[in-house]
C-alpha positions in Angstrom: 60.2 -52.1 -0.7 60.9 -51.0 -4.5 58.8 -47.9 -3.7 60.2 -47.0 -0.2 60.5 -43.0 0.4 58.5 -42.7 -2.4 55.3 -40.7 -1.9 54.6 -38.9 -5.4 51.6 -41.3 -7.3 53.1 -40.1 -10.5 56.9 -41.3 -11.2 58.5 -40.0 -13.8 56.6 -37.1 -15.6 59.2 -35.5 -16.9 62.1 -36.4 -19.7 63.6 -36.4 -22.9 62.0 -37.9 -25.2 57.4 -38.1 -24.7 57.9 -36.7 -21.6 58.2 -38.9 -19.2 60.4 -42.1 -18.2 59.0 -44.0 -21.1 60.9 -42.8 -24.0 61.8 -44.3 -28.2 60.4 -47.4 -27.4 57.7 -48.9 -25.2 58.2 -52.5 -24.2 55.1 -53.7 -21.8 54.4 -57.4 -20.6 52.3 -59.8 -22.6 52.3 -63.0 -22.2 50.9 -63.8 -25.6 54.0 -62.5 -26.7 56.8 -64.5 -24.2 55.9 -62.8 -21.3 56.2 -65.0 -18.3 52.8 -65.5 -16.2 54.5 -65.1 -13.2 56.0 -61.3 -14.1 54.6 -58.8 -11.7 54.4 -55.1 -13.2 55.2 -52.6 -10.8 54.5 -49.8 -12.7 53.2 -48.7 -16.4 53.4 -45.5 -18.2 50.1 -44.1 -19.8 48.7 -41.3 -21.9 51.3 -41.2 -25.0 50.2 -39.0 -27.8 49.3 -39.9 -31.8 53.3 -39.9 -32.1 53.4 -43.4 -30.8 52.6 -46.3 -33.1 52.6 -50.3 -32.8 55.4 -51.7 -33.9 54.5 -52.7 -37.8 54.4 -56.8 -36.4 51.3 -56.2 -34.2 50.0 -54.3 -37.0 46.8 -56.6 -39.2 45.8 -54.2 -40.9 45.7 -50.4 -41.2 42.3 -50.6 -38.9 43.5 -53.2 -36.5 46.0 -54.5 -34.4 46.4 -58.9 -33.8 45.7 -58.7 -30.2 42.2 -57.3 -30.9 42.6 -54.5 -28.1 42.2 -50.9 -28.5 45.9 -49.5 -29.4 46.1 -47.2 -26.5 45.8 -50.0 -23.6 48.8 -51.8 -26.0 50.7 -48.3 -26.3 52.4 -48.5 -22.6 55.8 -49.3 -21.3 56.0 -51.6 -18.1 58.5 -51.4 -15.2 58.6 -55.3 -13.9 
């Protein structure tokens, strides 16, 4: 129903700020992090350049990050 009338595979491609509906800041679901387990993502945004970083608290080092996962499957922003 959310997506009703909508026929485009791509939403939001277009925009201020990274160019696209995800913007300053990238908030995605993760549970390990308070995320409910029942939270269904509708949609995520993908592809952000080298201008997006982890926030400095999922940061272990320089090299790697404390979830352990390549930075850009962490670098999205989630529609629930």
């Amino acid at each position: 129903m959310i997506f009703c009338g909508i026929e485009d595979e791509i939403i939001g491609d277009f925009g201020l700020s990274g160019g696209g509906a995800a913007g300053f800041e990238l908030d995605r679901v993760d549970c390990r992090l308070g995320s409910p387990a029942n939270i269904q993502i509708v949609a995520s945004s993908e592809g952000h350049d080298e201008s997006f970083k982890l926030v400095p608290e999922e940061q272990l080092t320089h090299i790697s990050n404390w979830p352990r996962e390549p930075v850009d499957r962490l670098l999205r922003a989630d529609m629930v």
